[in-house]
C-alpha positions as CSV (number, residue, x, y, z in Angstrom):
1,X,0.0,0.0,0.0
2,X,2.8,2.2,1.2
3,X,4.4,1.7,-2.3
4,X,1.5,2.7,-4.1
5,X,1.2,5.9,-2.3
6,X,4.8,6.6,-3.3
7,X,4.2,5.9,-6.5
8,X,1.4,7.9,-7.3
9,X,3.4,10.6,-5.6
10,X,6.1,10.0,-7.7
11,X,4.0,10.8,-10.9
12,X,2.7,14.2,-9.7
13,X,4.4,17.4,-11.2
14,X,6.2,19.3,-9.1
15,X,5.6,22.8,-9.3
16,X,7.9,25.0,-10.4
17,X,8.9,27.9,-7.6
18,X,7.1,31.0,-8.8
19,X,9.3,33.8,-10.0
20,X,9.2,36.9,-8.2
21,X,8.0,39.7,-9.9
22,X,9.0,43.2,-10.4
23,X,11.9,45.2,-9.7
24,X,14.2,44.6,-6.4
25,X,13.7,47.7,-3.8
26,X,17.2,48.7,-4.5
27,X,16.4,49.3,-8.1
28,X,13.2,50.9,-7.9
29,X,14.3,53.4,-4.8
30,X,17.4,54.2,-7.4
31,X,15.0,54.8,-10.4
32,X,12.0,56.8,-8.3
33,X,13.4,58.3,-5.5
34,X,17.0,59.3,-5.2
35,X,16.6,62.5,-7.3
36,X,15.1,64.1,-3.8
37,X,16.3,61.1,-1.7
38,X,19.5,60.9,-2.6
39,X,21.3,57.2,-3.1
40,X,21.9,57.5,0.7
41,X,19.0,58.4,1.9
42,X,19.9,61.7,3.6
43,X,17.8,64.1,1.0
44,X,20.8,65.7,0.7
45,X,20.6,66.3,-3.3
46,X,19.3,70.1,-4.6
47,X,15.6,69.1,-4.5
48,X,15.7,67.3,-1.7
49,X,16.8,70.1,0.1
50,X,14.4,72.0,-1.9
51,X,11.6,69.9,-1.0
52,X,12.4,69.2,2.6
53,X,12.3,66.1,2.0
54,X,12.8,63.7,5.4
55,X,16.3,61.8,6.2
56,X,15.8,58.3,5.8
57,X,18.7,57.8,8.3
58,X,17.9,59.8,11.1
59,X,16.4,58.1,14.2
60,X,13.9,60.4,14.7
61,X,12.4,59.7,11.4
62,X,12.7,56.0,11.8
63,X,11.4,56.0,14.8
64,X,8.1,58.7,14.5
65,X,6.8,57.3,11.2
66,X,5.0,53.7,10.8
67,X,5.6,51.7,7.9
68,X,1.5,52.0,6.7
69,X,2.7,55.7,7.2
70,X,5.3,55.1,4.3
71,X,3.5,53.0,2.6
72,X,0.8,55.7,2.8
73,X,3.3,58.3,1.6
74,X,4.7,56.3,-1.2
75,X,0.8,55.0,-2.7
76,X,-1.4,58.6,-2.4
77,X,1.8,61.2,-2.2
78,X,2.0,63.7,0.9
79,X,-0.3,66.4,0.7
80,X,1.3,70.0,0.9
81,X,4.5,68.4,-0.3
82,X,6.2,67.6,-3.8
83,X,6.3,64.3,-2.6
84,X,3.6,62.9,-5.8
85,X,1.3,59.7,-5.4
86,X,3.6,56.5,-7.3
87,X,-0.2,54.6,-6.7
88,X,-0.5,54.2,-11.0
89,X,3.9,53.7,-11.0
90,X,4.2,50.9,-8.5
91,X,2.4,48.2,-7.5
92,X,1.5,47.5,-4.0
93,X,3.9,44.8,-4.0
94,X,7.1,47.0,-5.1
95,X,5.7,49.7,-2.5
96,X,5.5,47.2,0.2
97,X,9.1,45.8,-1.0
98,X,10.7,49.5,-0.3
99,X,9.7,50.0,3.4
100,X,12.2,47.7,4.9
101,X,14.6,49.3,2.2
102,X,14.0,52.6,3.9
103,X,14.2,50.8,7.5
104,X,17.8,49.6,6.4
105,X,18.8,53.6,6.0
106,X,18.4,53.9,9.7
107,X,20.6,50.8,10.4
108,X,23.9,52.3,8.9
């Protein structure tokens, strides 16, 4: 019996791992964001400054804003900012795939 199991298992396909889609966090922060967010994080690039846009690496940051906050940020934009709604640029799973690459700034 036990060999007839296993051989009706052996007959099954495996499936094949599904591939992960879209770009990695790295890539997409370097694409969308570094113009104001700087490769660093820091905002320290002309329209960052311009923009006041926040430092990534500073505790306070880190520390003050939730990661639905970002995700917020990054899907609808913040309102009386420059910082525009990436909603119809990036899907939820890209968005959701940069907030622990913003976390990481604060680990450095």
């Amino acid at each position: 019996m036990i060999a007839l199991v296993l051989a009706l298992l052996a007959q099954v396909p495996v499936p094949s791992p599904v591939p992960v889609q879209g770009q990695p966090a790295k890539e997409i922060f370097e694409k969308r964001c570094t113009l104001c967010h700087g490769a660093d994080g820091r905002s320290q690039t002309k329209k960052g400054r311009q923009y006041k846009a926040p430092d990534f690496t500073s505790a306070k940051w880190q520390n003050s804003t939730t990661d639905e906050e970002i995700a917020d940020a990054i899907t609808n934009g913040v309102p009386k900012t420059k910082m525009a709604p990436f909603r119809e640029k990036l899907s939820q799973d890209q968005i959701r795939a940069l907030i622990p690459y913003l976390r990481a700034f604060g680990k450095k």
